[in-house]
MIFI-216126 format. One line per 4 residues: number of its first residue (from 1); for each residue x, y, z of N, C-alpha, C. Coordinates in steps of 0.05 Angstrom, whole numbers. Layout:
NUM) X:Y:Z:X:Y:Z:X:Y:Z; ...
# end
This chain:
1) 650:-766:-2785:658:-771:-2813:671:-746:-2825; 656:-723:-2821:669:-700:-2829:700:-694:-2816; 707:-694:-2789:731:-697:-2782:750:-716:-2802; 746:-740:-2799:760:-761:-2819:770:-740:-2842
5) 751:-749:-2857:748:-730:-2884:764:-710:-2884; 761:-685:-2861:776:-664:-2856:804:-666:-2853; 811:-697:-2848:841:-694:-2837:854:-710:-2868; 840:-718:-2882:856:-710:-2916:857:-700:-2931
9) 877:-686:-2938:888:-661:-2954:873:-665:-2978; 859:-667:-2988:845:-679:-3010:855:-656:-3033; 853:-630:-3025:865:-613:-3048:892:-616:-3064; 906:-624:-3043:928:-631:-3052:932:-656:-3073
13) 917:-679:-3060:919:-699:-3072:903:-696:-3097; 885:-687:-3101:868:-684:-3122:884:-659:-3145; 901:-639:-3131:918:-614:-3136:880:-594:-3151; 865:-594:-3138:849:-569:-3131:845:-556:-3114
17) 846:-526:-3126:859:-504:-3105:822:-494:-3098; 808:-500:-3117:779:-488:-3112:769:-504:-3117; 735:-495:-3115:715:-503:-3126:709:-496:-3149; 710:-511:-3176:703:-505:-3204:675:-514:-3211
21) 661:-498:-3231:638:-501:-3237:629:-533:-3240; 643:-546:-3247:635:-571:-3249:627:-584:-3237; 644:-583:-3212:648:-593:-3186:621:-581:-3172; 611:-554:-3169:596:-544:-3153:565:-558:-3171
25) 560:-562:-3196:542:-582:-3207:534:-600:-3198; 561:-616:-3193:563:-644:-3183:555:-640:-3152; 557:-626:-3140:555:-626:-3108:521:-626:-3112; 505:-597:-3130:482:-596:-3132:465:-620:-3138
29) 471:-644:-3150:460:-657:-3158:463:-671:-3135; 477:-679:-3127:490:-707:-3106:466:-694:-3085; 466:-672:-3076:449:-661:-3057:419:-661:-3063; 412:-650:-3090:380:-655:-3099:378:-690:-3102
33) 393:-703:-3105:376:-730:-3104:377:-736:-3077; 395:-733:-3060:387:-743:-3031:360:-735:-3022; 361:-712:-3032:331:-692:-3011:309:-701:-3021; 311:-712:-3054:285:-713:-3065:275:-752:-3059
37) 291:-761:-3050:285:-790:-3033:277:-784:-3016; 273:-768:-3001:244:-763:-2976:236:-748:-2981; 224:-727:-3000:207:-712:-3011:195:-713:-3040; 168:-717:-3033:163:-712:-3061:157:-681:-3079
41) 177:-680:-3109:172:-663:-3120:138:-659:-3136; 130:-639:-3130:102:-627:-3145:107:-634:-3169; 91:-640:-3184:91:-631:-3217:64:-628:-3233; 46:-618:-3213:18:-607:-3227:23:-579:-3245
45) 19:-581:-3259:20:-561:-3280:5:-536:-3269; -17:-539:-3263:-27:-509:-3253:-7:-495:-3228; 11:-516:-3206:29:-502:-3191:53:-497:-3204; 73:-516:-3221:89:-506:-3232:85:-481:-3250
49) 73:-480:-3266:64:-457:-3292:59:-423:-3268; 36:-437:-3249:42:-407:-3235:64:-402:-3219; 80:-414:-3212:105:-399:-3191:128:-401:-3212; 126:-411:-3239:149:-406:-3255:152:-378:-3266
53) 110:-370:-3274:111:-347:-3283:119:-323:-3261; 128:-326:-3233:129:-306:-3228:160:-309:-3225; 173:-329:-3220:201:-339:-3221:217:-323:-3245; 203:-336:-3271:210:-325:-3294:211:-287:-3299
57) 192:-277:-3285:192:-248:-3290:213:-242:-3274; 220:-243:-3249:235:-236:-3230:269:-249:-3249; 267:-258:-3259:295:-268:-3276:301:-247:-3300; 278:-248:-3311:284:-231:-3330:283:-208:-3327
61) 271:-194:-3305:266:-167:-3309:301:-161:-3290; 320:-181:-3274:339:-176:-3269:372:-181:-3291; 357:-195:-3309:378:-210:-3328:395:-229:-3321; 383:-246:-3309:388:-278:-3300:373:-296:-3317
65) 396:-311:-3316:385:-331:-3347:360:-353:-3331; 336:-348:-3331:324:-377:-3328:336:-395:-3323; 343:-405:-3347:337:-441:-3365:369:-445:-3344; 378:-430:-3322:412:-446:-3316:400:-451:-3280
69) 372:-438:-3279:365:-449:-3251:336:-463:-3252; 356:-494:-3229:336:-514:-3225:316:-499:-3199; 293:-498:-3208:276:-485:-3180:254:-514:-3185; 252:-525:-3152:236:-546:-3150:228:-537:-3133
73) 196:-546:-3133:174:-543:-3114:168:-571:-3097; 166:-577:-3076:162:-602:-3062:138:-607:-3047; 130:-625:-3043:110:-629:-3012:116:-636:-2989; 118:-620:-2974:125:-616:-2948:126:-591:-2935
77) 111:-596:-2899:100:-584:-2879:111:-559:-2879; 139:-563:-2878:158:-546:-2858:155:-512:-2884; 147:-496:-2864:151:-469:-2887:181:-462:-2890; 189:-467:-2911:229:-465:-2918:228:-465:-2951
81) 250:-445:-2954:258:-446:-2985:290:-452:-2977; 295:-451:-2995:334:-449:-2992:351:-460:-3019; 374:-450:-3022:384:-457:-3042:410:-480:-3041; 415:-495:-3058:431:-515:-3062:458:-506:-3081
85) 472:-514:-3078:503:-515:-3096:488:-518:-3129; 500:-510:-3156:491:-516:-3180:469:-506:-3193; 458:-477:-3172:434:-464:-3180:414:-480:-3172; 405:-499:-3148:387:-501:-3148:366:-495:-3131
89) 340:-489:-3132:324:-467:-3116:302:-488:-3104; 304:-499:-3077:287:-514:-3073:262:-500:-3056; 238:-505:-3062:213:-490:-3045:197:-506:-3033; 196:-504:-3014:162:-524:-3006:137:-509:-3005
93) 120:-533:-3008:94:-529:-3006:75:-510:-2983; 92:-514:-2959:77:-492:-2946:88:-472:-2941; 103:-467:-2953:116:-434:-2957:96:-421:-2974; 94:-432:-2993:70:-419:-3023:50:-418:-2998
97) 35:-438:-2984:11:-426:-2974:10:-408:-2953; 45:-412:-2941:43:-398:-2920:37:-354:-2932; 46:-356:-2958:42:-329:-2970:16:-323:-2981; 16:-296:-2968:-16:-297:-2971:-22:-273:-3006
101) 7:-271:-3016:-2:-260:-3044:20:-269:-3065; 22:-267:-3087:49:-271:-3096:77:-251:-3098; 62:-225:-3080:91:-205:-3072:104:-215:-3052; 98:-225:-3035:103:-249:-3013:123:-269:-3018
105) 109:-282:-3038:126:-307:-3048:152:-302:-3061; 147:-280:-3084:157:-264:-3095:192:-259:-3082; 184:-246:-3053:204:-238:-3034:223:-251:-3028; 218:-281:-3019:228:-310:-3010:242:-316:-3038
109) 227:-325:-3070:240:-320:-3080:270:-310:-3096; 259:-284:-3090:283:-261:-3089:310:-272:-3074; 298:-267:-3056:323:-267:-3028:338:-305:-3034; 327:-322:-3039:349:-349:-3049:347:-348:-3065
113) 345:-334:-3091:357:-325:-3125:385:-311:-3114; 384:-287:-3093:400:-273:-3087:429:-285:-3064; 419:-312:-3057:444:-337:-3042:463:-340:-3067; 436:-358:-3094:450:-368:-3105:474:-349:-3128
117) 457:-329:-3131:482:-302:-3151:501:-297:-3141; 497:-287:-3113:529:-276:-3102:548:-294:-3086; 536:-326:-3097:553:-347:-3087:552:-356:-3059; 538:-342:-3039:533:-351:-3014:533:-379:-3007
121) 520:-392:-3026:513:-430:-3021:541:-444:-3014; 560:-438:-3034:596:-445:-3034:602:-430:-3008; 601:-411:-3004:610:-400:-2972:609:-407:-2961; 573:-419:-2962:572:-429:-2926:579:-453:-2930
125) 573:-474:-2954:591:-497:-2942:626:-499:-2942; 635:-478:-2950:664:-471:-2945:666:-473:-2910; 655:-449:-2898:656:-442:-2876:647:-470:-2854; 628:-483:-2874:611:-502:-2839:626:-538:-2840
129) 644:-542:-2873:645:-566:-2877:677:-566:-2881; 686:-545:-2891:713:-540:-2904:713:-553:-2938; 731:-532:-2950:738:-548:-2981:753:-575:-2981; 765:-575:-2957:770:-613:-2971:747:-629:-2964
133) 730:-626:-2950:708:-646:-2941:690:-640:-2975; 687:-619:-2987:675:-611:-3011:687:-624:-3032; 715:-625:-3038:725:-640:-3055:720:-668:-3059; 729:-677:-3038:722:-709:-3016:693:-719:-3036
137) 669:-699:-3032:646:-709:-3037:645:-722:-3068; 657:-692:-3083:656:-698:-3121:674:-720:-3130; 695:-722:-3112:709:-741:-3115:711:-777:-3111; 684:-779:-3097:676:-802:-3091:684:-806:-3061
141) 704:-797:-3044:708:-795:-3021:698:-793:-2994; 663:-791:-3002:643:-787:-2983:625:-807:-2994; 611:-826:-2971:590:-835:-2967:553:-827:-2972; 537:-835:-2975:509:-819:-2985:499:-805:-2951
145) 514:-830:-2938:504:-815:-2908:508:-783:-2906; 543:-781:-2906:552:-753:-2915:538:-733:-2924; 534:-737:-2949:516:-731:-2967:485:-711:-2961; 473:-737:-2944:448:-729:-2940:448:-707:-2913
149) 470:-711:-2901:480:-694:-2879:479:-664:-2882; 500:-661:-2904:507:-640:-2922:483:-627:-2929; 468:-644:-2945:446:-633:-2961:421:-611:-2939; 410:-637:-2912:401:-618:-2889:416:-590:-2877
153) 443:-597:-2881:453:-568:-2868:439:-548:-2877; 447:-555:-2904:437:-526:-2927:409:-514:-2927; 390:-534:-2919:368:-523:-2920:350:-520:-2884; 374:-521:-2862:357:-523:-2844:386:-503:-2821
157) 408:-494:-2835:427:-475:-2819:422:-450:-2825; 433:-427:-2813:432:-398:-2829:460:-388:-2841; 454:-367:-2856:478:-357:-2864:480:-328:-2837; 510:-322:-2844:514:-302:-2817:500:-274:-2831
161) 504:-257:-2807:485:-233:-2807:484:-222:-2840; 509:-216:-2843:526:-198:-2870:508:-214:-2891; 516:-234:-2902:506:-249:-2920:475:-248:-2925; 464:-249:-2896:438:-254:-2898:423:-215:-2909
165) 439:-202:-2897:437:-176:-2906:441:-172:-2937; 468:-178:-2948:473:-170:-2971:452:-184:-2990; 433:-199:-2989:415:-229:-3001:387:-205:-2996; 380:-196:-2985:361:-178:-2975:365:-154:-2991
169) 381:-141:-2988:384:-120:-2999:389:-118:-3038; 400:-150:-3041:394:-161:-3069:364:-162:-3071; 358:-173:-3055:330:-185:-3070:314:-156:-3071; 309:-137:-3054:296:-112:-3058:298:-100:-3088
173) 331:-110:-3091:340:-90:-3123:314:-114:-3145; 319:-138:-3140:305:-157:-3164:279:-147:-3162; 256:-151:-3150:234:-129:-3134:232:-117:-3152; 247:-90:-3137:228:-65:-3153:237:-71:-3186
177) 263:-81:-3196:259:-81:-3226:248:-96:-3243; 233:-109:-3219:210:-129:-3235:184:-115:-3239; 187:-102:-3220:165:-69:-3215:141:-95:-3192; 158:-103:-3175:149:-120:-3145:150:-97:-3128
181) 122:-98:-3112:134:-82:-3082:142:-100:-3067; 164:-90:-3053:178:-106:-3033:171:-105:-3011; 147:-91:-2998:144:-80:-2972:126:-111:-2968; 109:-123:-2981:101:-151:-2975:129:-171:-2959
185) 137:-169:-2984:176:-181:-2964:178:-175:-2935; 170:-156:-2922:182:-147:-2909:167:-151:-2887; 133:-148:-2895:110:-160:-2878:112:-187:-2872; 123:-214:-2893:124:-233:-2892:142:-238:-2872
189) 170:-221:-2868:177:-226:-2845:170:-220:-2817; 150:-195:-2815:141:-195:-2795:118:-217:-2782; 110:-223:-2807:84:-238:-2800:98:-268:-2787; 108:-273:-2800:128:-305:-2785:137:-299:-2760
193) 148:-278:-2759:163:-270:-2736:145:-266:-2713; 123:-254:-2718:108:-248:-2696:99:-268:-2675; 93:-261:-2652:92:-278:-2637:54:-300:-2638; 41:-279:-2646:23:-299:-2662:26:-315:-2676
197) 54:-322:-2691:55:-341:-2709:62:-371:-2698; 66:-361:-2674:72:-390:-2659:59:-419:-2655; 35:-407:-2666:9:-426:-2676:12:-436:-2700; 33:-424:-2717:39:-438:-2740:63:-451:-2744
201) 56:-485:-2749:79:-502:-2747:97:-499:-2768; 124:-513:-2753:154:-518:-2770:158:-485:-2784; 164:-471:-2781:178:-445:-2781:205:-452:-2794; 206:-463:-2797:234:-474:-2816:249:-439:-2831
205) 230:-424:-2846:249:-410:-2853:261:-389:-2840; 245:-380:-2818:241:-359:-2799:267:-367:-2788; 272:-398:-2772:293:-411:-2753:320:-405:-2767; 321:-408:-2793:348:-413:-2812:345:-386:-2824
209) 336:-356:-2814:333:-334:-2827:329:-320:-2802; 356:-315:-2777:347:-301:-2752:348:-273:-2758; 341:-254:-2750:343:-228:-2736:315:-221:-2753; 297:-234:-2748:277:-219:-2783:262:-200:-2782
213) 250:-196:-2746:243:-165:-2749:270:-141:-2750; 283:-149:-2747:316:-125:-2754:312:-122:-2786; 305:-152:-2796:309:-145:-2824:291:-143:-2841; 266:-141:-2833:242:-131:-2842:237:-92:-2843
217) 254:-91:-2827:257:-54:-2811:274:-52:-2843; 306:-56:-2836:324:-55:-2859:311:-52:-2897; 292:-73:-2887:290:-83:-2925:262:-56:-2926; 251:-54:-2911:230:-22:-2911:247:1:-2916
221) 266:7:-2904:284:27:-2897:299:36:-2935; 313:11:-2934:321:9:-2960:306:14:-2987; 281:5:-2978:255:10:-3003:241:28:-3006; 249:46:-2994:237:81:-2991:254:88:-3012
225) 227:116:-3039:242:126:-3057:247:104:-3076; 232:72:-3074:241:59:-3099:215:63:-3124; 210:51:-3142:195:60:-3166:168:59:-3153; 143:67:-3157:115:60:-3142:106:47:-3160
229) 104:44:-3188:83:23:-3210:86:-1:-3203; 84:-10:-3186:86:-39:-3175:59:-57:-3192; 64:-73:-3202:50:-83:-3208:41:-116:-3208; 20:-132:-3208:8:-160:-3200:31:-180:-3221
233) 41:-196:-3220:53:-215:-3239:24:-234:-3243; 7:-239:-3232:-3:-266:-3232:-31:-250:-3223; -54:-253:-3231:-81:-247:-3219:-89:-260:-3199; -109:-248:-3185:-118:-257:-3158:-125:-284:-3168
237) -145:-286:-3184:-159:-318:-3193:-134:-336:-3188; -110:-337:-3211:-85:-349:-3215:-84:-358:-3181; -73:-340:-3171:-60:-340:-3141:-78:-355:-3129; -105:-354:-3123:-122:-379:-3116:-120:-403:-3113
241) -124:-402:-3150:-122:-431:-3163:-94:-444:-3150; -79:-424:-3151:-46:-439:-3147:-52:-454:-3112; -65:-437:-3088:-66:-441:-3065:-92:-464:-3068; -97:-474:-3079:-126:-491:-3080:-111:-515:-3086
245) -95:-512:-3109:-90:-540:-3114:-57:-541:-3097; -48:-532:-3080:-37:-538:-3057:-40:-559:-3032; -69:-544:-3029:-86:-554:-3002:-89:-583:-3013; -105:-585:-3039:-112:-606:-3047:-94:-635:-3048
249) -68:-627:-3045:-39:-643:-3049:-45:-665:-3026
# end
């Protein structure tokens, strides 16, 4: 289908030379309703309220508007975050448990706040689908099959080395000016990575996030000499409660 698609000039015919904000909305949405027909979104108040509050600090303490990003929390196995076209920040459920503090979470966070700022999400489906298959979609030109196709890429491909670097080396800056230590970030990647972790199923983000002890070394390396008042967003109790009524899901 993507071939098809690929072989009409759709830019032309449509006469769009890019992707305009509107358009990249429209893709976000088309994509969050596919995903959220086999997933169910959370909406317990004790998990939303705690991962917003640390969402929310990490926004503001970088000067990112909140209220313009959709961040949904879901239920499901697979440990994966990833971001969608239109600002939107999708998380699952066992990613939160798979972190064992909220500097952890924090990190994951960071790093797909830092896809969606420097535009990465448009890249890669530039690069894996082409802009006329993108156009095609807002335009009515694509099928939901399509669609739901699209939507898995995004949350189950990687971005290339560079990208995945520059998203890293963002998220360290959001971090420390949240006054986050990032060296949890960096454990979290080791800890997935390690070969003990192989006992722990669907690795989803590890698979779609390769080189991670390279970039666990990097995001340390980088974090030397940053502020030391690091401080808790959320208390131990909080962080509990949040992993309690997880399990309980």
């Amino acid at each position: 289908m993507w071939f098809t698609l690929g072989k009409v000039d759709w830019i032309s015919l449509l006469k769009v030379e890019q992707v305009s904000k509107s358009t990249e909305e429209k893709l976000g949405s088309l994509f969050w309703d596919a995903l959220r027909k086999s997933d169910k979104e959370i909406e317990k108040s004790e998990v939303i309220l705690s991962v917003d509050s640390i969402f929310n600090k990490i926004c503001t303490a970088n000067g990112i508007e909140r209220n313009q990003i959709k961040l949904h929390i879901i239920e499901n196995d697979e440990i994966n975050a990833f971001a969608l076209p239109g600002k939107h920040l999708v998380v699952h459920s066992s990613l939160i448990l798979a972190s064992e503090n909220e500097a952890e979470l924090s990190g994951v966070l960071s790093h797909e706040l830092a896809h969606l700022e420097l535009n990465h999400v448009m890249k890669k489906l530039r690069k894996e689908i082409g802009l006329s298959v993108i156009i095609s979609m807002t335009g009515g030109g694509s099928g939901s099959k399509i669609i739901e196709e699209t939507a898995k890429l995004l949350s189950s491909s990687a971005y290339d080395r560079n990208l995945e670097k520059e998203a890293d080396i963002k998220a360290v800056d959001y971090l420390t000016n949240a006054n986050i230590d990032p060296e949890p970030f960096a454990n979290f990647l080791f800890k997935l990575a390690d070969k003990e972790s192989a006992t722990m199923k669907n690795l989803s983000w590890i698979s779609t996030h390769p080189g991670s002890i390279e970039r666990a070394k990097y995001i340390i390396e980088y974090s030397k000499g940053k502020i030391k008042n690091f401080l808790p967003i959320v208390s131990s109790t909080t962080w509990d409660q949040l992993q309690k009524s997880l399990k309980a899901l």
